[in-house]
Residue frames as a rotation matrix with the C-alpha (Angstrom) as fourth column:
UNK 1
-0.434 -0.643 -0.631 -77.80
-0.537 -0.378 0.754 -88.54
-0.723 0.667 -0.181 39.82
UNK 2
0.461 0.637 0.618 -79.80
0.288 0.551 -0.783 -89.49
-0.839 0.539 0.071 36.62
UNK 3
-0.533 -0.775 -0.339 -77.47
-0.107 -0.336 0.936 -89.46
-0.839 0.535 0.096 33.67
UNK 4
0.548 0.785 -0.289 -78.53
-0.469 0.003 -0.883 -89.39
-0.692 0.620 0.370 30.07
UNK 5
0.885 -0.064 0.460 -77.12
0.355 0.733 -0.580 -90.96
-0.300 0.677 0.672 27.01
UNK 6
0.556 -0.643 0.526 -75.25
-0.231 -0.728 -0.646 -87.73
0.799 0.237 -0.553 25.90
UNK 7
0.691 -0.528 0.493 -73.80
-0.720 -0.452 0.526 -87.82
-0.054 -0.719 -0.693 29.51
UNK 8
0.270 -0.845 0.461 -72.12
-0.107 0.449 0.887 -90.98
-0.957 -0.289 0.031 29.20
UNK 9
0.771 -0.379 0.512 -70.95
0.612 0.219 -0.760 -90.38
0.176 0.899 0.401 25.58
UNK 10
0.740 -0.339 0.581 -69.69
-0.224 -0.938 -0.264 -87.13
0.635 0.065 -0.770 26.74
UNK 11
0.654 -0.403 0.641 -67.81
-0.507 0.395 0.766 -89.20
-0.562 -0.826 0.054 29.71
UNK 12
0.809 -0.301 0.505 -66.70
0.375 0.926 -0.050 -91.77
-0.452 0.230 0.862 27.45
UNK 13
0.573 -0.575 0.584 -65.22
0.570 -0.232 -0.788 -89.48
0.589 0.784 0.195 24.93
UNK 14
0.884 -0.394 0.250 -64.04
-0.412 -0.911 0.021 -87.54
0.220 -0.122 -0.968 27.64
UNK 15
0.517 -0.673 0.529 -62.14
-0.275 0.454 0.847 -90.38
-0.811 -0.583 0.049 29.13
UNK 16
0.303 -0.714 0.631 -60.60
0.905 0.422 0.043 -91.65
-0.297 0.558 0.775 26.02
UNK 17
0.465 -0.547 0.696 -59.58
0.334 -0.619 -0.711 -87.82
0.820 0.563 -0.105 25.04
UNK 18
0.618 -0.436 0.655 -57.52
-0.786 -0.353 0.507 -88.25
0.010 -0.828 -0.561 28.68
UNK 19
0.701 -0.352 0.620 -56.53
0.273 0.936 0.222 -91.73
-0.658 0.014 0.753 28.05
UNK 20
0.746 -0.274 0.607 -54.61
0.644 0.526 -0.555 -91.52
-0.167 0.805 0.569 24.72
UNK 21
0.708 -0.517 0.482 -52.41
-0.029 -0.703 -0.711 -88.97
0.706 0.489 -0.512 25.04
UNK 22
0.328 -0.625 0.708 -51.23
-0.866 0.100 0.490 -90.64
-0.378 -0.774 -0.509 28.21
UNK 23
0.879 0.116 0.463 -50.76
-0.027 0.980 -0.196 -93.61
-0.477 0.160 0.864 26.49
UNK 24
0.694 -0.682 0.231 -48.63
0.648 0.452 -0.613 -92.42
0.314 0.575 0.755 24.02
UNK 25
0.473 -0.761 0.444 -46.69
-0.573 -0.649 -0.501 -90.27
0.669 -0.017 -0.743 26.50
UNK 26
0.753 -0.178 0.634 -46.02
-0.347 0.710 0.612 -93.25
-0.559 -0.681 0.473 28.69
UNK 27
0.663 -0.317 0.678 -44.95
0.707 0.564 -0.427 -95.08
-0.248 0.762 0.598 25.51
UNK 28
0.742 -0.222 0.633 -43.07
0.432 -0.564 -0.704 -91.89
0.513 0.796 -0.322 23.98
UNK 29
0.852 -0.379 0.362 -41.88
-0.507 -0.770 0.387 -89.18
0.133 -0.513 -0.848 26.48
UNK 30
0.348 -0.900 -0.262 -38.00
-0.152 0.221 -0.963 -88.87
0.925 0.375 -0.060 26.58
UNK 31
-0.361 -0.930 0.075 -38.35
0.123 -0.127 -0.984 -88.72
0.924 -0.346 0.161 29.88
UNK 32
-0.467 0.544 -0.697 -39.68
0.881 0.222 -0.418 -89.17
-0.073 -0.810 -0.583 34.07
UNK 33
-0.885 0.075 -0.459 -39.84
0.120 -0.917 -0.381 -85.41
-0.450 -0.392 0.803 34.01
UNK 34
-0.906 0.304 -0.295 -41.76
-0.305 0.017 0.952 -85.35
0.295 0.952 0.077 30.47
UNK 35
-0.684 0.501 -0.530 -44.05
0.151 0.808 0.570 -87.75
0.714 0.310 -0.628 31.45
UNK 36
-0.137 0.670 -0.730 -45.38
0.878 -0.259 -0.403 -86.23
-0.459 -0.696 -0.553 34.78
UNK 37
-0.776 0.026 -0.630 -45.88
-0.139 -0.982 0.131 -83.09
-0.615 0.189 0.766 33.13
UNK 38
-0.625 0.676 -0.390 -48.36
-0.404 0.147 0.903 -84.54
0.668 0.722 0.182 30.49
UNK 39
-0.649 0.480 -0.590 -49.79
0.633 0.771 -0.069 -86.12
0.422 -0.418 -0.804 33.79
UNK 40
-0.507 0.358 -0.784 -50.47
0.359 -0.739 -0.570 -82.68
-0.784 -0.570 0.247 35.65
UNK 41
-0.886 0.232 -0.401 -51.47
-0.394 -0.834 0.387 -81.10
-0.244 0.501 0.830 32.31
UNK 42
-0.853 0.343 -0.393 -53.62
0.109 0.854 0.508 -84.04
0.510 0.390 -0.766 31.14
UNK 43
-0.335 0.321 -0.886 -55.16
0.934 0.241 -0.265 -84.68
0.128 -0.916 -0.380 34.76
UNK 44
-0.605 0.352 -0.714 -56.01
0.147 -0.832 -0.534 -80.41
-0.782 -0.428 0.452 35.51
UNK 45
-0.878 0.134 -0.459 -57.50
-0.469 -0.053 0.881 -80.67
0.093 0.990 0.110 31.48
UNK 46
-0.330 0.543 -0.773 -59.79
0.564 0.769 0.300 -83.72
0.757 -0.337 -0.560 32.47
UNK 47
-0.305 0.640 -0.705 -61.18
0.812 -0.212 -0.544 -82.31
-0.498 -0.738 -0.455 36.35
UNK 48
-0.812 0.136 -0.567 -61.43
-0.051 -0.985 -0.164 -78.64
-0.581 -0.104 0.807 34.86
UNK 49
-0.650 0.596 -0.472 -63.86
-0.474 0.167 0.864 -80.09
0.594 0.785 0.174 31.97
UNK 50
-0.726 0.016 -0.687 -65.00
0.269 0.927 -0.262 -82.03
0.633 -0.375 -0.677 34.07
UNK 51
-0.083 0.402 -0.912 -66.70
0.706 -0.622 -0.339 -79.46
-0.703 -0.672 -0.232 36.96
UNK 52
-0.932 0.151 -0.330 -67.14
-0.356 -0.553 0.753 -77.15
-0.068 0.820 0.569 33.95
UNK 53
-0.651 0.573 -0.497 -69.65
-0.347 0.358 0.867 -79.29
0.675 0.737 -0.035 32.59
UNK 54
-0.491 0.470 -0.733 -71.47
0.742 0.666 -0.071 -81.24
0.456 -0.579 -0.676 35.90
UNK 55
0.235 0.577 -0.782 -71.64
0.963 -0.028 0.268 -78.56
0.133 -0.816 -0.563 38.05
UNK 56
0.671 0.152 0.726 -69.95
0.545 -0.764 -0.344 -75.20
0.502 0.627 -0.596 36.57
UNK 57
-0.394 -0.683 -0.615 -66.96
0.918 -0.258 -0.301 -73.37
0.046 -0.683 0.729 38.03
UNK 58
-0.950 0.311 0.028 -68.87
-0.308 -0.949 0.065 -69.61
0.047 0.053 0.997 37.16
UNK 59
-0.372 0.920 0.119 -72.07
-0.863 -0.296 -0.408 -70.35
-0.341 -0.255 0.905 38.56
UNK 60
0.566 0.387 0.728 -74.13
0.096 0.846 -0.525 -73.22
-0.819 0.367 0.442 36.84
UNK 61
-0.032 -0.387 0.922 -73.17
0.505 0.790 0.349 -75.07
-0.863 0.476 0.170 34.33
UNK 62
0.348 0.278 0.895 -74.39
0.929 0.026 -0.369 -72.93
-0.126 0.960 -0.249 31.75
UNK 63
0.844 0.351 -0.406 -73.24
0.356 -0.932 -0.065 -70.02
-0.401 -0.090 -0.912 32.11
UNK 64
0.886 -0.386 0.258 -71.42
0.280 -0.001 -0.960 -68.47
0.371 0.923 0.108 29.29
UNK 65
0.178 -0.953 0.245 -68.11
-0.984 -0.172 0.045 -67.24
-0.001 -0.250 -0.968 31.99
UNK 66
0.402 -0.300 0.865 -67.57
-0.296 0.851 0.433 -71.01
-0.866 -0.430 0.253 32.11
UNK 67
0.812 -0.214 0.543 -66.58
0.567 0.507 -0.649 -71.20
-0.136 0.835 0.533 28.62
UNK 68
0.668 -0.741 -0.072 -63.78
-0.733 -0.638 -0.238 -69.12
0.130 0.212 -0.969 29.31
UNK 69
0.340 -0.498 0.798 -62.37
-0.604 0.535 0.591 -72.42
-0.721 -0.683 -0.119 30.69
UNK 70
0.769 0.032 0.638 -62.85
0.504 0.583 -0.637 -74.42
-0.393 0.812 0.432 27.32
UNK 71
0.945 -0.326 0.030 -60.28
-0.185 -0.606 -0.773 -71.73
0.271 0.725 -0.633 25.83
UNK 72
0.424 -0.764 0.486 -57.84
-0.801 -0.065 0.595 -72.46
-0.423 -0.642 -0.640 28.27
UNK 73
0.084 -0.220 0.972 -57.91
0.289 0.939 0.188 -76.43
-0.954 0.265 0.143 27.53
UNK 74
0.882 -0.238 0.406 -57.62
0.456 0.216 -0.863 -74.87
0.118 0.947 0.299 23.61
UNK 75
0.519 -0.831 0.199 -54.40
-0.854 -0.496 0.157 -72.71
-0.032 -0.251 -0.967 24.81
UNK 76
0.311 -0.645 0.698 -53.34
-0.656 0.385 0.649 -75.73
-0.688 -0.660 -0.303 25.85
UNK 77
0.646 0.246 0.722 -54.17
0.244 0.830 -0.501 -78.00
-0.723 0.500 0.477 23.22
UNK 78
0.992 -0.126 0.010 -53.23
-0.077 -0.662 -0.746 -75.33
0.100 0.739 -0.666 20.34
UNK 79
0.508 -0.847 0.158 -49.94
-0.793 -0.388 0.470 -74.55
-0.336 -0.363 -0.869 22.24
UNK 80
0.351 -0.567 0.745 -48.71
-0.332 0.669 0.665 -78.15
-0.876 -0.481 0.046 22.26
UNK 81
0.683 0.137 0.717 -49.73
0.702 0.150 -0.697 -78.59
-0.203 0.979 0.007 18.10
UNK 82
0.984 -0.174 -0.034 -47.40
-0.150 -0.716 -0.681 -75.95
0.094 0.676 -0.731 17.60
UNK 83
0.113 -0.988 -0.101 -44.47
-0.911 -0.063 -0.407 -76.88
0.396 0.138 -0.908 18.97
UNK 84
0.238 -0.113 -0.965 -45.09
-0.564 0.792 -0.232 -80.04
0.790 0.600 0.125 18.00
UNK 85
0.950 0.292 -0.110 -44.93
-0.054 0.500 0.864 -81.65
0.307 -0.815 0.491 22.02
UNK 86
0.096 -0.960 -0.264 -41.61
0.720 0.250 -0.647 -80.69
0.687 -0.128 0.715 22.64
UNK 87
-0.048 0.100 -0.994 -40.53
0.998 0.042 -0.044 -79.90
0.037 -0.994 -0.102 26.03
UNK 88
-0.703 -0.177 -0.688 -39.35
0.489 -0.824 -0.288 -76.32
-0.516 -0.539 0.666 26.20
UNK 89
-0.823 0.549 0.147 -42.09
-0.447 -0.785 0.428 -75.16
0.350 0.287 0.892 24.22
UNK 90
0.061 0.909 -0.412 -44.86
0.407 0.355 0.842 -77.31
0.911 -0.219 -0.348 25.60
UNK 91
-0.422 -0.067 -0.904 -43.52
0.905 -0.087 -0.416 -75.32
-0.050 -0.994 0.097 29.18
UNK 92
-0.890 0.303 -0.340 -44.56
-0.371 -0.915 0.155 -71.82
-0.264 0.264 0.927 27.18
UNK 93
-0.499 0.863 -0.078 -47.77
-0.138 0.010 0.990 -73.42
0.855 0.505 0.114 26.26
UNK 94
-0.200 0.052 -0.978 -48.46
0.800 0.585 -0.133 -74.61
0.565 -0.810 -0.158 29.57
UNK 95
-0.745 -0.018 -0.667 -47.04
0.456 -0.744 -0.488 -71.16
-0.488 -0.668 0.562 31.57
UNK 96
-0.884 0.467 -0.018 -49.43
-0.259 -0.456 0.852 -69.60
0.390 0.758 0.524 28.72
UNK 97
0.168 0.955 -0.244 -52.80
0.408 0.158 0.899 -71.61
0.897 -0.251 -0.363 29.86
UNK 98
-0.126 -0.066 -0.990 -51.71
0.991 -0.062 -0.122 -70.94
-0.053 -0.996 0.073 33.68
UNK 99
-0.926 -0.321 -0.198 -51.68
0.281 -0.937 0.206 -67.19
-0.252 0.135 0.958 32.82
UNK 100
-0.832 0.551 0.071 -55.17
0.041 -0.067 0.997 -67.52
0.554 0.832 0.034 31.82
UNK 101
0.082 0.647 -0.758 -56.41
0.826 0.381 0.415 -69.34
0.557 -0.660 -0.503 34.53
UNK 102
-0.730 -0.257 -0.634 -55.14
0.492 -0.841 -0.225 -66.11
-0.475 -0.476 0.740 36.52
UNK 103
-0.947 0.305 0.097 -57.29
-0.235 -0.868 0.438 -63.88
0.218 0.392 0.894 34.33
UNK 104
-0.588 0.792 -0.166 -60.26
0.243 0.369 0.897 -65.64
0.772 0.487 -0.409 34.25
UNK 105
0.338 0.465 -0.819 -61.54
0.923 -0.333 0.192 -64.43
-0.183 -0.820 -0.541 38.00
UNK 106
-0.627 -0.102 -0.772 -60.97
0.326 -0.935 -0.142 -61.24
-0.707 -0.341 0.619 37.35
UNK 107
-0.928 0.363 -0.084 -62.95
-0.189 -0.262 0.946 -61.23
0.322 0.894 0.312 33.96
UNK 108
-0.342 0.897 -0.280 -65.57
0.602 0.438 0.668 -62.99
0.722 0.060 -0.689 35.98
UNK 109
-0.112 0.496 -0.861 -65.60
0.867 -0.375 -0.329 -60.53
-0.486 -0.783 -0.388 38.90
UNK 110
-0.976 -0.197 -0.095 -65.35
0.063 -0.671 0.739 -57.39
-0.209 0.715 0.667 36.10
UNK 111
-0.879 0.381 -0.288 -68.09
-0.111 0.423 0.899 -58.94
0.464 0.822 -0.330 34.27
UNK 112
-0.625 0.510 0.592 -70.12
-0.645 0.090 -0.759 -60.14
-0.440 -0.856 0.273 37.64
UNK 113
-0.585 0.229 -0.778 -70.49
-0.304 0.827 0.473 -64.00
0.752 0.513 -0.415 35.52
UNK 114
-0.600 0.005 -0.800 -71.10
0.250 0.951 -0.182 -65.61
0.760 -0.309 -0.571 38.83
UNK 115
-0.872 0.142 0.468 -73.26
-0.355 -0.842 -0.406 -63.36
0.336 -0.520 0.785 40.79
UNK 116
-0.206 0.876 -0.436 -75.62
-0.924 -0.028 0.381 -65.42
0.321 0.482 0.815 42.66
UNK 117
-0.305 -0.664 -0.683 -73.69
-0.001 0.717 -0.697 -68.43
0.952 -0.212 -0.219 43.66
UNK 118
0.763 0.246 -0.598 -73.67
0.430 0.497 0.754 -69.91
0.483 -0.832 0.273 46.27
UNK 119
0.661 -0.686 -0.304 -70.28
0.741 0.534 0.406 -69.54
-0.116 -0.494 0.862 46.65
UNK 120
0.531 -0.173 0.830 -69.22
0.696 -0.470 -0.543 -66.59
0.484 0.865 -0.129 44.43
UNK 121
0.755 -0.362 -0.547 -66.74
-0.642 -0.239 -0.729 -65.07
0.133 0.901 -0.412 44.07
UNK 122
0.000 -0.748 0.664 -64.28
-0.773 0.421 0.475 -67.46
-0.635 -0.513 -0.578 46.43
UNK 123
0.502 0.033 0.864 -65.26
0.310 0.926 -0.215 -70.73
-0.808 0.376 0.454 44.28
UNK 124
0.999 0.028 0.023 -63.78
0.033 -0.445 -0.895 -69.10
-0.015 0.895 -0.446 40.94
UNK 125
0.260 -0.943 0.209 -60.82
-0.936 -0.299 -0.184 -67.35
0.236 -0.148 -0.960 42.74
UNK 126
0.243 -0.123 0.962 -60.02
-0.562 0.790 0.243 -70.70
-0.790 -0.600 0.123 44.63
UNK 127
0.657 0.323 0.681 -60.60
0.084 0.867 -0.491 -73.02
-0.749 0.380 0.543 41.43
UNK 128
0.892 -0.442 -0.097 -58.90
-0.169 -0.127 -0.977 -71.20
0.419 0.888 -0.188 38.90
UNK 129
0.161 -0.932 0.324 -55.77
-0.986 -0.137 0.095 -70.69
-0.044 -0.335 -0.941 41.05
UNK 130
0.095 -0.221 0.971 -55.92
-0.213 0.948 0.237 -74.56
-0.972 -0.230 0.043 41.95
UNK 131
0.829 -0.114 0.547 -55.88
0.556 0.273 -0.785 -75.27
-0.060 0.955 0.290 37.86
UNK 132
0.852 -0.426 0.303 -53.31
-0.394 -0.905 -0.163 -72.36
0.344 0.020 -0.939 37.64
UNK 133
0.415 -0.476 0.776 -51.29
-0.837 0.135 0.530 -74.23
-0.357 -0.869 -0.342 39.96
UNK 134
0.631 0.001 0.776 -51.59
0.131 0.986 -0.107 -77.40
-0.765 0.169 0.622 38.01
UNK 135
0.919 0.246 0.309 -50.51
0.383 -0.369 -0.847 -75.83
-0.094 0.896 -0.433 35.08
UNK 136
0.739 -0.538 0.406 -47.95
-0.671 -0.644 0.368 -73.91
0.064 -0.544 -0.836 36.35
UNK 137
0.355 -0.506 0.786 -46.29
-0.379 0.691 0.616 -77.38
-0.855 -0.516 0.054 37.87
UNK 138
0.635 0.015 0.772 -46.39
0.548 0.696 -0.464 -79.03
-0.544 0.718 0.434 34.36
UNK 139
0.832 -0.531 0.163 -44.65
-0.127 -0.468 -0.875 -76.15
0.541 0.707 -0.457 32.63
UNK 140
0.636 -0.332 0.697 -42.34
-0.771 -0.252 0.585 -76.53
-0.019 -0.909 -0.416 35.31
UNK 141
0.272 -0.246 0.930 -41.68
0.026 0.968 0.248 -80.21
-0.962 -0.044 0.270 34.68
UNK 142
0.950 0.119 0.289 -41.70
0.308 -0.210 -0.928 -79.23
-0.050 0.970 -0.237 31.06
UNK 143
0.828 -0.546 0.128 -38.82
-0.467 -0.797 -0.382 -77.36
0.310 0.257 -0.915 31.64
UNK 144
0.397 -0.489 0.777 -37.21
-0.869 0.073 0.490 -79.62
-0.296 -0.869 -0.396 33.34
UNK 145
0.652 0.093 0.752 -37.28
0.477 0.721 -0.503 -82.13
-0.589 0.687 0.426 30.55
UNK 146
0.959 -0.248 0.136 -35.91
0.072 -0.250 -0.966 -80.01
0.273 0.936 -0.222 28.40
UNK 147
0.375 -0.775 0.508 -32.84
-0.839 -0.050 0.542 -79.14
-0.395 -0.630 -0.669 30.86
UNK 148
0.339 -0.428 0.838 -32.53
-0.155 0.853 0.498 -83.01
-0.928 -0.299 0.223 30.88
UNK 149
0.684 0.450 0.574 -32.53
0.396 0.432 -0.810 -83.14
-0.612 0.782 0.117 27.01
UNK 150
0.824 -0.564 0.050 -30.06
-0.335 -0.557 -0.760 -80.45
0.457 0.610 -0.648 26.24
UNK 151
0.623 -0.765 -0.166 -26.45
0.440 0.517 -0.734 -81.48
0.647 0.384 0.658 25.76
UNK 152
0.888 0.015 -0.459 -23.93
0.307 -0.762 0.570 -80.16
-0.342 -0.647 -0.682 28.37
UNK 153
0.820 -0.549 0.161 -21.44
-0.119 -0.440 -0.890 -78.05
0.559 0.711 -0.426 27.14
């Protein structure tokens, strides 16, 4: 492994754009529920960039079905800016990226992104679902936050 300069900026900045938003949901979040949910979303945000970039979930790294993944992590981002990190809508932003991750093997077997692989098509179907999954949990926990948050009648 022979990194370059770029790679560990690109590391660095990822880690601190994983760091700080756990920070200030540690610090912030009304709640246990809250707070694993920004972990799963955080944490599936971080590996999926992560293997995106090193080693490519659609084939190599470069290849342009892999940037279908970057949209997701803006779904996700986007989602949360709108409704302003509050629970029951950060679970619709959340079920929203997971709903993606679902599409994205099928655009790539449609499309035939990954043709070529090693692994193709199982590494796609496999990966997304496992992000999917992550997702998925966090809206989940999301929702559960809110539950905890609303008043009982």
């Amino acid at each position: 492994m022979n990194w370059s300069l770029m790679d560990y900026i690109t590391m660095g900045g990822m880690l601190g754009g994983a760091g700080l938003p756990l920070a200030i949901a540690m610090a912030r979040a009304p709640n246990l529920a809250y707070r694993a949910a920004v972990v799963l979303a955080v944490g599936a945000c971080f590996l999926m960039t992560w293997i995106s970039l090193a080693v490519g979930i659609i084939g190599e790294p470069n290849n342009v079905g892999n940037l279908m993944f970057a949209a997701v992590l803006t779904i996700a981002l986007g989602g949360a800016l709108i409704v302003r990190f509050r629970s029951r809508g950060m679970a619709q932003a959340m079920f929203v990226a997971a709903g993606a991750l679902v599409v994205i093997p099928i655009v790539a077997l449609i499309l035939r992104l990954g043709v070529g692989s090693e692994h193709w098509p199982l590494d796609v179907i496999v990966l997304s679902g496992f992000f999917a999954a992550l997702f998925a949990g966090s809206a989940s926990l999301f929702q559960l936050s809110a539950r905890a948050l609303t008043p009982a009648r």
